[in-house]
N, C-alpha and C positions, 0 to 999 in steps of 0.2 A: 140927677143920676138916673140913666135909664132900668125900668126895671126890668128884674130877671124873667123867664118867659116861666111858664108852668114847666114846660119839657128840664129847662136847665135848673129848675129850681128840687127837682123830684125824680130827675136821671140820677143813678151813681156815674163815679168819674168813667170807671170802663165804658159803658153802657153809652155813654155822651159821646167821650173818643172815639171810640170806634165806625158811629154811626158817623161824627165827622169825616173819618177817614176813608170809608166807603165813596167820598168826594169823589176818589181817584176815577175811579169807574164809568159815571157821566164824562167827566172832563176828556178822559180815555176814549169813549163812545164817540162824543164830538167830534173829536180831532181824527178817527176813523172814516166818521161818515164826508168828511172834509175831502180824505184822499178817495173812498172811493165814486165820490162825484167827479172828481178831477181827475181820477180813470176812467168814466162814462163821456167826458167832454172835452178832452185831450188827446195826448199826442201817441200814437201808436208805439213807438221807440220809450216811452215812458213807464212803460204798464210794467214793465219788468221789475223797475225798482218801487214803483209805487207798490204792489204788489208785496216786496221786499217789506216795507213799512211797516203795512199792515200785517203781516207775520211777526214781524218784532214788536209789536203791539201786542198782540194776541199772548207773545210768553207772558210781555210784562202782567197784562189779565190774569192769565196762569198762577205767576206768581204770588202775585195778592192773593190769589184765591189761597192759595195754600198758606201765605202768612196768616189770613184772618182765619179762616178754619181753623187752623192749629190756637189762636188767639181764645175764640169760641169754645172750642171742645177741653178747653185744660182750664175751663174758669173765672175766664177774665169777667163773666156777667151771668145774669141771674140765670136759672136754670131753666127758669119757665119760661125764659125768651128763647133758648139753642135754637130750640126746629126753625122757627121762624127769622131766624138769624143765617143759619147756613141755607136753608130756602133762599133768601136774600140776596144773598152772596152769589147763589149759583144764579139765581136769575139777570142780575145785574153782568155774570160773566158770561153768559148766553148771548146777550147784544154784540162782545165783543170776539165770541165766537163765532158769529151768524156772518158777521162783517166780515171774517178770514176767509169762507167759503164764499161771500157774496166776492171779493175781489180775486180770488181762482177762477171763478166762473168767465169775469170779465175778461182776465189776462188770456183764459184758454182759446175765447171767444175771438178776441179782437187781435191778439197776438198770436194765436195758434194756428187759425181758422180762418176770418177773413181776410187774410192776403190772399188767399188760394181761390177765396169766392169773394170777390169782395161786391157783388150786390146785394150782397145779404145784409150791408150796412146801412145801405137805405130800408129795410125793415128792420131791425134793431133800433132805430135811430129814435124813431117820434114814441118808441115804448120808453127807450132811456132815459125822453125827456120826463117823463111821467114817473120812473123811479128817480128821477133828481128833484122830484117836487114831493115824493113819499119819505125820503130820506133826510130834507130839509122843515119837516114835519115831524121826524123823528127826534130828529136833533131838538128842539124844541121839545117836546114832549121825556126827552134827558135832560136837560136844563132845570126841566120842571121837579125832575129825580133829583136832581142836584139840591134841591132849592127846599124841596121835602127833609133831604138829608141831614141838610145844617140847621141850626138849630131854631126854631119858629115856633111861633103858636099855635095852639090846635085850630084858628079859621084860615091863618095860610095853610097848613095841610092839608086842609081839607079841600081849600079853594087850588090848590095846585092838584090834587086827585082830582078834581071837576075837569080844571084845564087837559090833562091826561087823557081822563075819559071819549071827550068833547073831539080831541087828535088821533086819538085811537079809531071815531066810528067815522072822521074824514078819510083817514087812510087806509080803512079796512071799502068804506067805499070808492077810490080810488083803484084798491086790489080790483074789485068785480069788474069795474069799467076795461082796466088791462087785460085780464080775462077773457070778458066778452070780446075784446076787439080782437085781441088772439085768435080764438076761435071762429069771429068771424073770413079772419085774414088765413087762417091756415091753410088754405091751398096756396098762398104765396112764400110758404116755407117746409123745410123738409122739418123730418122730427128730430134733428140736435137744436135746430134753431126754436122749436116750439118748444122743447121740452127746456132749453135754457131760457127763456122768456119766462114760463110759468114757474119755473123755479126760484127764478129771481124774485117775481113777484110776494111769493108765496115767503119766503126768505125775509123780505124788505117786513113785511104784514107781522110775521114775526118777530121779530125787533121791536115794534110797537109792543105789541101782546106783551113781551116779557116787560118793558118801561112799565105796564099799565101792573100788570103782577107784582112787580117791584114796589109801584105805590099803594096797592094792596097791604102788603107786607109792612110798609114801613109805617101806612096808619095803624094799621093792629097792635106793632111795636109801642108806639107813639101811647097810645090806646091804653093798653098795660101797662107802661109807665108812670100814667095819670090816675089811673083809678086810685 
C-alpha cells in the first residue's frame, strides 16, 4: 500500500479539498491559453466567438472565485492560513483575467483594425509568433500549479517551484527581446499598433508572474501545514 505523503497525512479535510479543488483554475488557465493562440494563428472570421469563449471562461473564474472565498472566509480551514489562501485564489484568477483582456486586444486588433490596414499584419505577425511561444510556456508553468496543487510531497513542491522559476526568467527574457525589437521597429508602426504589441507583451509576462506567486503561496501553505 502506498503511503500517505506528509501534506495528506497532516492537512485537515477542508484544507486538502480545497487546495485539490483549486485544480479548476490551471486546467481553466490551459484551456484559455489554447484559444487564445488559436486567435493569434487563425482565421479572422473566428476571433469573434473564440473571443466569446474566453469571456465565458473568465465568469466561470469569477465564479470560483466567489465559491471559494465565501468557503475561506466562513471557516472551512485554519485561520492562520485565510490571507494566504484568498491571496491564492485571487492570484490564480488574475491568469484568467489577464487572458480576457489579452483576447479583447487581439479581437480589436485583427477584427476591428486590420481589415482597414491590413499591412500591419505583416508587423504583428513575427511578434505573435513569439507570444505563441510565451504563452506555451505559460501553460506549462500552470500545469506545474496544478501539480503543486494536488497532493505531493514537499521535494515535488518544491521541485515544481524550481521548474516555475526556471519559466518565469525564460519568459520574462522573451518579454525584453519583444520589447527591444519593438522599439527597434517602431518607425514601422503607428502608436495603436506599438502600444497594442507592448501591452500584449507586458500582459503575456504577467501571467507567468502571477503562476510564479501562486507557487509562492502554495509552498508557504504547504509549509504551515508540515510544521
Amino acid at each position: 500500500m502506498e503511503k500517505p505523503s506528509l501534506f495528506k497525512r497532516l492537512a485537515s479535510i477542508g484544507e486538502k479539498n480545497l487546495l485539490i479543488e483549486l485544480t479548476v483554475y490551471p486546467d481553466l488557465s490551459v484551456s484559455v491559453a489554447d484559444i487564445l493562440m488559436e486567435m493569434m494563428q487563425g482565421k479572422r472570421e473566428d476571433l469573434e466567438a473564440l473571443n466569446e469563449s474566453v469571456k465565458m471562461k473568465e465568469k466561470e473564474g469569477d465564479n470560483y472565485s466567489k465559491k471559494f472565498n465565501a468557503l475561506v472566509t466562513r471557516g472551512a480551514v485554519n485561520p492562520s492560513l485565510i490571507d494566504n489562501l484568498l491571496f491564492l485564489i485571487n492570484r490564480l484568477d488574475d491568469v484568467i483575467d489577464r487572458s480576457y483582456y489579452l483576447s479583447r486586444e487581439i479581437k480589436r486588433m485583427n477584427f476591428d483594425y486590420v481589415p482597414r490596414n491590413g499591412n500591419i499584419s505583416t508587423v504583428t505577425g513575427p511578434f505573435y509568433q513569439k507570444f505563441v511561444h510565451m504563452l506555451t510556456s505559460g501553460k506549462e508553468a500552470m500545469s506545474c500549479v496544478k501539480g503543486m496543487l494536488s497532493e505531493a510531497g514537499m521535494d515535488s513542491i518544491r521541485d515544481y517551484m524550481k521548474k516555475i522559476e526556471i519559466i518565469e526568467e525564460a519568459v520574462d527574457d522573451l518579454k525584453d527581446s519583444v520589447l527591444d525589437e519593438t522599439y527597434r521597429r517602431a518607425d514601422e508602426m503607428n502608436y495603436l499598433v506599438f502600444n497594442h504589441i507592448t501591452s500584449m507583451v507586458h500582459k503575456i509576462d504577467d501571467m507567468v508572474d502571477d503562476c510564479e506567486d501562486a507557487a509562492g503561496l502554495i509552498l508557504s501553505i504547504y509549509e504551515s501545514l508540515t510544521r
